[in-house]
N, CA, C and O atoms as a GROMACS GRO file, in nm:
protein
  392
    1UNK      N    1  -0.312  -4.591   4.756
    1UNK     CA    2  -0.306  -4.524   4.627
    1UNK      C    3  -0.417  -4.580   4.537
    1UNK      O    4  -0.458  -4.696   4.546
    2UNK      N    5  -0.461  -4.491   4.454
    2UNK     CA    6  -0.602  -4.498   4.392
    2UNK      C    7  -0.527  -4.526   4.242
    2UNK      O    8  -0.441  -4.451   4.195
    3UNK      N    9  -0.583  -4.671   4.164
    3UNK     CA   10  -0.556  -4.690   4.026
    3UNK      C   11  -0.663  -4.665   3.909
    3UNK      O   12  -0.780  -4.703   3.913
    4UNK      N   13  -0.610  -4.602   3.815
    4UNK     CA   14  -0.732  -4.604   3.724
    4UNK      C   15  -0.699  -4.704   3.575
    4UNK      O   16  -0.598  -4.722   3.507
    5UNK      N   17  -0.794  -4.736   3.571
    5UNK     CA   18  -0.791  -4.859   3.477
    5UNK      C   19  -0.863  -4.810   3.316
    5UNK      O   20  -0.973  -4.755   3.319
    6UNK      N   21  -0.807  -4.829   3.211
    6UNK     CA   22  -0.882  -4.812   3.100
    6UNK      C   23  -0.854  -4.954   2.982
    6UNK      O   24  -0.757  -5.026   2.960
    7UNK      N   25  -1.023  -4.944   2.917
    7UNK     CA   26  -1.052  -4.992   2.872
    7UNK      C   27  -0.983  -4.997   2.714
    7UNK      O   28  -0.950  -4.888   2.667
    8UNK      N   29  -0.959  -5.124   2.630
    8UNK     CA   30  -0.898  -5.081   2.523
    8UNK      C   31  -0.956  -4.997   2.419
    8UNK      O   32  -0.901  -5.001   2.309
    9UNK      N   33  -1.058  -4.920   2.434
    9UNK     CA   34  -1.093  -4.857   2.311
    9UNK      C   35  -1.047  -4.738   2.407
    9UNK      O   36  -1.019  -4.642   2.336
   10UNK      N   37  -1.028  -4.705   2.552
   10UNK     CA   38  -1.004  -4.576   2.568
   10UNK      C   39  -0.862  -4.533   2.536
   10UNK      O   40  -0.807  -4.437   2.484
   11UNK      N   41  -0.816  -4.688   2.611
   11UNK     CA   42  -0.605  -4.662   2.598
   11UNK      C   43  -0.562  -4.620   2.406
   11UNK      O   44  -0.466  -4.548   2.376
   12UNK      N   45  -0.662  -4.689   2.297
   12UNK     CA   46  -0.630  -4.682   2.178
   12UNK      C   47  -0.655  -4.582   2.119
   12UNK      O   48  -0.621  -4.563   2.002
   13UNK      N   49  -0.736  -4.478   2.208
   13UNK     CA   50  -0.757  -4.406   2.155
   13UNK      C   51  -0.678  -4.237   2.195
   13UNK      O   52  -0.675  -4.122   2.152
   14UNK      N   53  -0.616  -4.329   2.318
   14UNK     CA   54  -0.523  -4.185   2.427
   14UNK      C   55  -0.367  -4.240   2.346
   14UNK      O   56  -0.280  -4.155   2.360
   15UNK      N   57  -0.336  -4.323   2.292
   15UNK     CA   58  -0.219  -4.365   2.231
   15UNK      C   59  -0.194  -4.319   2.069
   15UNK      O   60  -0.090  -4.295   2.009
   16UNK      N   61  -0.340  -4.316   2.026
   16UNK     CA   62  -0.353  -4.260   1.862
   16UNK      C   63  -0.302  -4.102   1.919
   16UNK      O   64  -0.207  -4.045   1.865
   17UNK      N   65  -0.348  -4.065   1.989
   17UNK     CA   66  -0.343  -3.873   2.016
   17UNK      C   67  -0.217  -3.861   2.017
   17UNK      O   68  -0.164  -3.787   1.935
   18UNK      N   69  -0.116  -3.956   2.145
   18UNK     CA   70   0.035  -3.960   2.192
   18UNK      C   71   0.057  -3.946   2.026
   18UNK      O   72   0.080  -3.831   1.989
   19UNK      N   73   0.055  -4.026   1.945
   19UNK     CA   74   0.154  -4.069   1.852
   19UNK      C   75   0.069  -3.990   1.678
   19UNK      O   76   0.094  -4.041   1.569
   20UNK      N   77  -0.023  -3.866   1.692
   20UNK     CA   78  -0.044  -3.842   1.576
   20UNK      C   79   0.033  -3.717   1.583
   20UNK      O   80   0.026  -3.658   1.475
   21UNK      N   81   0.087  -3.669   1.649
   21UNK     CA   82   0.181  -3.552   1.636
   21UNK      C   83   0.304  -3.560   1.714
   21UNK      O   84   0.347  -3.672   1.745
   22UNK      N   85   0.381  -3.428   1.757
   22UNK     CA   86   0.435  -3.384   1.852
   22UNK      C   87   0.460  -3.299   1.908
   22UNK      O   88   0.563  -3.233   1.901
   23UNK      N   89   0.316  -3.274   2.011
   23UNK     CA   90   0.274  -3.197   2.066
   23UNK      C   91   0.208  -3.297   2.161
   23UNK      O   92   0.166  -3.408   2.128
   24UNK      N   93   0.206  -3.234   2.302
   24UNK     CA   94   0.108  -3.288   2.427
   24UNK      C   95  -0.029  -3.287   2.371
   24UNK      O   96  -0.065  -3.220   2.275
   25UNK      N   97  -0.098  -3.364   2.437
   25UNK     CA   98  -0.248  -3.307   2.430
   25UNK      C   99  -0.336  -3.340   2.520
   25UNK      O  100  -0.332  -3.452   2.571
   26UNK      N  101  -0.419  -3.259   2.552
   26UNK     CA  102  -0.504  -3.298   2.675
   26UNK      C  103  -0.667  -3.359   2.668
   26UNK      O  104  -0.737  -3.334   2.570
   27UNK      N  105  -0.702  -3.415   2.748
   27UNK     CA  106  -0.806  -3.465   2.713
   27UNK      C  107  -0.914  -3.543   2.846
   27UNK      O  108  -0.853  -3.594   2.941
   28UNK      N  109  -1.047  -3.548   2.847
   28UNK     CA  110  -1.108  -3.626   2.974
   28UNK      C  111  -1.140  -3.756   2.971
   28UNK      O  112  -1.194  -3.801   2.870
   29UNK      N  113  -1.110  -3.847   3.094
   29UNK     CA  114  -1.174  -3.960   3.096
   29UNK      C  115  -1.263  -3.962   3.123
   29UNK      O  116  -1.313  -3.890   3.209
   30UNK      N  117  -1.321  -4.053   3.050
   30UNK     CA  118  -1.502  -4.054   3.087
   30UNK      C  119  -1.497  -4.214   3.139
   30UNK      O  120  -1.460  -4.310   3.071
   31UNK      N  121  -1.539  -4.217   3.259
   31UNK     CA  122  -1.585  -4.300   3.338
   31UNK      C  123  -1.760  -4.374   3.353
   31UNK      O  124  -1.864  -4.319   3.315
   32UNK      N  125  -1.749  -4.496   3.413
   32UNK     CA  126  -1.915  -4.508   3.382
   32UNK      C  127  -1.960  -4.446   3.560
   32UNK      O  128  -1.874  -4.400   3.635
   33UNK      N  129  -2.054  -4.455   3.583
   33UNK     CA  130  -2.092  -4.417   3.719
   33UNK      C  131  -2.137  -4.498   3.790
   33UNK      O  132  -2.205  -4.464   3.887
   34UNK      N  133  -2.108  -4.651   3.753
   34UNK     CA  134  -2.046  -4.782   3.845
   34UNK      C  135  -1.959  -4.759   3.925
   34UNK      O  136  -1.968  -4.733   4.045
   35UNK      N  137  -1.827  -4.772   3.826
   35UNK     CA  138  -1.711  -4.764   3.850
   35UNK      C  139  -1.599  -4.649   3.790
   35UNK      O  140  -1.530  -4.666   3.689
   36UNK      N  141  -1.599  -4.523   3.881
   36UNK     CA  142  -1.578  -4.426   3.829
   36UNK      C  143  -1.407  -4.476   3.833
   36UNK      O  144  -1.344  -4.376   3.798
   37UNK      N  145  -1.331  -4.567   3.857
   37UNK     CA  146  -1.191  -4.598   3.816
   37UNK      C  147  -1.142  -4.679   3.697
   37UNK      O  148  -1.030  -4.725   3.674
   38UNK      N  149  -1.250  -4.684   3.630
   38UNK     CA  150  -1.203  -4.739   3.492
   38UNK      C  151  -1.295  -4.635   3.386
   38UNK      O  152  -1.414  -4.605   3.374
   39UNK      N  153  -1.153  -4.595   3.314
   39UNK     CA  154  -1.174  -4.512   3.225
   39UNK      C  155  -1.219  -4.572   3.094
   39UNK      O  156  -1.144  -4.664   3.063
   40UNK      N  157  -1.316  -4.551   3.007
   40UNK     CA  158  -1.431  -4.645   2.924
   40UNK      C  159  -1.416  -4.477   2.802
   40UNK      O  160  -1.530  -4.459   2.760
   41UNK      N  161  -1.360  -4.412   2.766
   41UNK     CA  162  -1.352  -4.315   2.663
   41UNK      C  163  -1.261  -4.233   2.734
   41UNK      O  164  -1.257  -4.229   2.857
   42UNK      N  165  -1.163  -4.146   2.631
   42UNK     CA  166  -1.102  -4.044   2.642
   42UNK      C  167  -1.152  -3.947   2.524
   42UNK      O  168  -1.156  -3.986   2.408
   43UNK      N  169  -1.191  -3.815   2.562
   43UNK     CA  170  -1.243  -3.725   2.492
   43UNK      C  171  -1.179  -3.562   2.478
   43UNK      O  172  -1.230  -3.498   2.570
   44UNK      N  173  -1.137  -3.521   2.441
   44UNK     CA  174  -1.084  -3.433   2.359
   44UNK      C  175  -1.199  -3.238   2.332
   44UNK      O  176  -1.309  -3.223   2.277
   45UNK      N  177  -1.115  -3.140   2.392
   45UNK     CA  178  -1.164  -3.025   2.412
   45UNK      C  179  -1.114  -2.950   2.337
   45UNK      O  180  -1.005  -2.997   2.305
   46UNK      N  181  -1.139  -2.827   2.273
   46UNK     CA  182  -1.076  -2.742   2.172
   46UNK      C  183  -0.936  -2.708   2.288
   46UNK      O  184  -0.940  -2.690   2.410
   47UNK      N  185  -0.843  -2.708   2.212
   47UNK     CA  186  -0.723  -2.655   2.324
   47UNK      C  187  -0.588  -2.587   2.189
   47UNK      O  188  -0.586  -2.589   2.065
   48UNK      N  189  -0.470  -2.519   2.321
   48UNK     CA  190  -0.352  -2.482   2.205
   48UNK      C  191  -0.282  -2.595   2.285
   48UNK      O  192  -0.308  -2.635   2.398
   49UNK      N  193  -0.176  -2.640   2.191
   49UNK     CA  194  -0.064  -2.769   2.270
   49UNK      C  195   0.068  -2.702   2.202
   49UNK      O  196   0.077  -2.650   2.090
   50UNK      N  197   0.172  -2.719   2.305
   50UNK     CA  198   0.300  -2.732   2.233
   50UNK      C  199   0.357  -2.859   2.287
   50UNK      O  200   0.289  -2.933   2.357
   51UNK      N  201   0.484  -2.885   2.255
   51UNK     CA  202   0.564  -2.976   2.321
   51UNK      C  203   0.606  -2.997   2.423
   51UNK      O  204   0.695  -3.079   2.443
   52UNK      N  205   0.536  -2.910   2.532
   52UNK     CA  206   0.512  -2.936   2.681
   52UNK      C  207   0.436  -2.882   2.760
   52UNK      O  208   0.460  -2.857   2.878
   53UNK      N  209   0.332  -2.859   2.696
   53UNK     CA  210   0.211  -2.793   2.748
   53UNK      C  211   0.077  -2.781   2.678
   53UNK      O  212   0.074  -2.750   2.559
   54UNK      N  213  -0.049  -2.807   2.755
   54UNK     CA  214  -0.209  -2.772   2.691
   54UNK      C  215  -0.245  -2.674   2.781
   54UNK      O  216  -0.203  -2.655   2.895
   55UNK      N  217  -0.333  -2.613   2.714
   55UNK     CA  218  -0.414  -2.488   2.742
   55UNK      C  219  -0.521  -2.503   2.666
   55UNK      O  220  -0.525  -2.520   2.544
   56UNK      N  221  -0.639  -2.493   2.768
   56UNK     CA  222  -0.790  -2.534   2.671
   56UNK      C  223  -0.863  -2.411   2.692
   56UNK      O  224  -0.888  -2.339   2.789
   57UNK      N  225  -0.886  -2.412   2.583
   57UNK     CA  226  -0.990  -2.301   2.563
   57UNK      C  227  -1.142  -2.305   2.692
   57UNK      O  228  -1.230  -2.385   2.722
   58UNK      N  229  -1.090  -2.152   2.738
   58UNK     CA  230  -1.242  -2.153   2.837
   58UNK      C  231  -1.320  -2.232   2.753
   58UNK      O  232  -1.338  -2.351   2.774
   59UNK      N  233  -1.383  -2.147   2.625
   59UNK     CA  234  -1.558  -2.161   2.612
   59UNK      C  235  -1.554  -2.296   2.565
   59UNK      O  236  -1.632  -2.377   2.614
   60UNK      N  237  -1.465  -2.334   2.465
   60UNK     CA  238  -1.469  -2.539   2.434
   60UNK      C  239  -1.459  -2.584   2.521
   60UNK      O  240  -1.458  -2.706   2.504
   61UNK      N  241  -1.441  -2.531   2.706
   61UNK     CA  242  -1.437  -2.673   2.788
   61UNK      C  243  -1.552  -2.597   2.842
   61UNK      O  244  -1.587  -2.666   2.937
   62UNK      N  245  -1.624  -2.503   2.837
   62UNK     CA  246  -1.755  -2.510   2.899
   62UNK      C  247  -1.865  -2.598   2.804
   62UNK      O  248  -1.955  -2.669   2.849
   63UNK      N  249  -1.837  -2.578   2.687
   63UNK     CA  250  -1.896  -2.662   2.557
   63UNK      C  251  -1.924  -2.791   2.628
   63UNK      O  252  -2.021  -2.847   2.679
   64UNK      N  253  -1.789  -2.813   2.608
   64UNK     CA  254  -1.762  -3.031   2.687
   64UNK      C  255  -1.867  -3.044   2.803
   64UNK      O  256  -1.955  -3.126   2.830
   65UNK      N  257  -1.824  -2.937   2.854
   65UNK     CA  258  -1.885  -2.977   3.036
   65UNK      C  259  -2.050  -2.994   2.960
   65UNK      O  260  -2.088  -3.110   2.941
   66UNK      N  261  -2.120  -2.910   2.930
   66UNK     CA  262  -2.233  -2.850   2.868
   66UNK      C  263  -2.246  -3.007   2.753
   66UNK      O  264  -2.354  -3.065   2.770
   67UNK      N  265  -2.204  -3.037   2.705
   67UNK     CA  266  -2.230  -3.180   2.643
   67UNK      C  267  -2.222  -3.326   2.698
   67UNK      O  268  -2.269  -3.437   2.676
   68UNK      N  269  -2.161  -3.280   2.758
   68UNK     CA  270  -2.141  -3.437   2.880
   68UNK      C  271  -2.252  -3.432   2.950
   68UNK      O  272  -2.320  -3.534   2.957
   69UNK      N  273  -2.305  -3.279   3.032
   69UNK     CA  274  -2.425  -3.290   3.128
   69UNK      C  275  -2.550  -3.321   3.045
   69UNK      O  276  -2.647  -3.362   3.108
   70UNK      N  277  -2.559  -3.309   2.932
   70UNK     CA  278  -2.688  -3.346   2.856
   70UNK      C  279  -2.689  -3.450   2.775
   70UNK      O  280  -2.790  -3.495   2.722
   71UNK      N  281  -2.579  -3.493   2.762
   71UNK     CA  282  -2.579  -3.656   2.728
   71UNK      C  283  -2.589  -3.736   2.890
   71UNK      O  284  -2.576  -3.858   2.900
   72UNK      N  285  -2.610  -3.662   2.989
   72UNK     CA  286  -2.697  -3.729   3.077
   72UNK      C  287  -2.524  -3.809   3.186
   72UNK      O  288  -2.516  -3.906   3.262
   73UNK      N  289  -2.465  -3.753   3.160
   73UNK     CA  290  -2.332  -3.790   3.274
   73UNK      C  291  -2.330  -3.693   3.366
   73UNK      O  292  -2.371  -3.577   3.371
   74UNK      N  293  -2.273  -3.763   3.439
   74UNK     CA  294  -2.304  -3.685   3.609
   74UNK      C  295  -2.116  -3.622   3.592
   74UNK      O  296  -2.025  -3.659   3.516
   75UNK      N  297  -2.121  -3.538   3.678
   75UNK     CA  298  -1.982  -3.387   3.691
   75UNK      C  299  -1.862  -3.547   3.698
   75UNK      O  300  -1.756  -3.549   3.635
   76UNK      N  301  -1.901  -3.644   3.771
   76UNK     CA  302  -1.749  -3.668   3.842
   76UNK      C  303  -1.712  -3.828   3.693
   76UNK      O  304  -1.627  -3.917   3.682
   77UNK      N  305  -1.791  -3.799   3.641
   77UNK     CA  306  -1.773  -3.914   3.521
   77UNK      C  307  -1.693  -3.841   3.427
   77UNK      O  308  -1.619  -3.918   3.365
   78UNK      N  309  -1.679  -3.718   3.394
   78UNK     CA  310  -1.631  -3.681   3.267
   78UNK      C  311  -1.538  -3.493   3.297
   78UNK      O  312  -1.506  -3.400   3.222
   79UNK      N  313  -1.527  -3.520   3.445
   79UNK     CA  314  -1.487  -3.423   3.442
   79UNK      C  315  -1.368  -3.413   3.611
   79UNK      O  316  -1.330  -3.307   3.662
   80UNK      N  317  -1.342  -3.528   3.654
   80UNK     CA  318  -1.259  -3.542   3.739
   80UNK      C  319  -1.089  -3.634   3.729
   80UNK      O  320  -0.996  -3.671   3.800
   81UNK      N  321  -1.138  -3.634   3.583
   81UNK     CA  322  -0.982  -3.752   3.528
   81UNK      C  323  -0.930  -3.661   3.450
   81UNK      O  324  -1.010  -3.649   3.357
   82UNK      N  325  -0.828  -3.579   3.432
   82UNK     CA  326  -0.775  -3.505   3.348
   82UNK      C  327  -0.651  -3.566   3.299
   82UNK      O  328  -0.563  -3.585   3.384
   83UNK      N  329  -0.623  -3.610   3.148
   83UNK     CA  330  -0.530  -3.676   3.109
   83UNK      C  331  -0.484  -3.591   2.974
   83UNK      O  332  -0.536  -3.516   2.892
   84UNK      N  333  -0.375  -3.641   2.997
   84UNK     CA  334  -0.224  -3.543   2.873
   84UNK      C  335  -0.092  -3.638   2.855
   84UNK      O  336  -0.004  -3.680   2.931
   85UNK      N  337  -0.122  -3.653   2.710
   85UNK     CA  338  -0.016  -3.702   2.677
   85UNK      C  339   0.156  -3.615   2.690
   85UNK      O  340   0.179  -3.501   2.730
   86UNK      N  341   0.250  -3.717   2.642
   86UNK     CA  342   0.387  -3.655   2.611
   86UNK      C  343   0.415  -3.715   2.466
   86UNK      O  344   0.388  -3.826   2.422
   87UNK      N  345   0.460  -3.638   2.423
   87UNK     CA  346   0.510  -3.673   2.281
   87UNK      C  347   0.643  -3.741   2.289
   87UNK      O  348   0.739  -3.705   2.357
   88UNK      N  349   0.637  -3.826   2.225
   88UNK     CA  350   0.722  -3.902   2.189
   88UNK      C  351   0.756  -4.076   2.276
   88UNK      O  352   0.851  -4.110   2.347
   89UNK      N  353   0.638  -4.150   2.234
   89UNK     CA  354   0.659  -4.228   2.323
   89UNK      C  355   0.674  -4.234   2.514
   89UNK      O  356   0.696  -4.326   2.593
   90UNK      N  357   0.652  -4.100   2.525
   90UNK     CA  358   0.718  -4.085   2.703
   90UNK      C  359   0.625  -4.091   2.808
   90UNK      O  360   0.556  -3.993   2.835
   91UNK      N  361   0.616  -4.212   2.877
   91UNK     CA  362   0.514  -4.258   2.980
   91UNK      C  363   0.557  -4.198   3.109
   91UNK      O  364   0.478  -4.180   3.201
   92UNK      N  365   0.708  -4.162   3.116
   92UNK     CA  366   0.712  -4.088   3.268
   92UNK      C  367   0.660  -3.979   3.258
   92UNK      O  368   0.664  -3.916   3.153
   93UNK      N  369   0.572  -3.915   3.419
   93UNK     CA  370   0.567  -3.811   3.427
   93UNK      C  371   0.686  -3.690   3.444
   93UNK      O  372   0.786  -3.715   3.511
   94UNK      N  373   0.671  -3.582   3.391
   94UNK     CA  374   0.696  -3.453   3.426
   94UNK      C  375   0.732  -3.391   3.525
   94UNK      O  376   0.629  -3.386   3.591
   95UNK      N  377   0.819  -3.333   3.589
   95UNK     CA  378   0.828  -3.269   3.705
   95UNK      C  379   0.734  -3.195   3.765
   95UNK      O  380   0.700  -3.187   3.883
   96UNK      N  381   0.678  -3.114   3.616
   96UNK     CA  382   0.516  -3.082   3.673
   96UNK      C  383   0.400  -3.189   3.709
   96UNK      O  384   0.322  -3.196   3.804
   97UNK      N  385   0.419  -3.258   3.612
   97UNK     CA  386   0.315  -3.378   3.673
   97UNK      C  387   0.308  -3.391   3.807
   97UNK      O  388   0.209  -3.359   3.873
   98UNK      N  389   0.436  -3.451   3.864
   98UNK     CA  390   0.465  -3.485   3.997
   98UNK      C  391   0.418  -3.398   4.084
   98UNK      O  392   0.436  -3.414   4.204
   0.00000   0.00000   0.00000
């Protein structure tokens, strides 16, 4: 089993998202292209969220993709970690998760 590791400005910043609403929210790890298992930023796409679900907007995640590739990151740094919170404190996954 494959672990991914994040850095504290990424976890502080995937924990501010958990806890500024309540609503899921989704978002990418950005990895360096050392070590694509430690997550070093979590970044954020235009999306709709409810309380158990994200849905991102096609054209804001072609945007992302389209800004990540010209800030010079390669596809599997910023676009192979897909992360989503749960509202309310809740670290288990989802049945969907699973």
């Amino acid at each position: 089993m494959n672990k991914l590791f994040y850095t504290p400005y990424a976890y502080a910043k995937l924990i501010f998202m958990r806890d500024i609403g309540d609503t899921e929210v989704g978002g990418w790890g950005i990895t360096s292209e050392q070590n694509p298992a430690i997550i070093h930023d979590f970044q954020l796409c235009p999306q709709e969220c409810s309380s158990t679900s994200v849905d991102f907007d096609d054209d804001g995640l072609v945007q992302f993709f389209d800004r990540m590739a010209s800030a010079g990151l390669q596809p599997f740094q910023y676009g192979r970690v897909w992360i989503h919170t749960h509202p309310g404190n809740s670290a288990s996954p989802s049945g969907t998760d699973v």
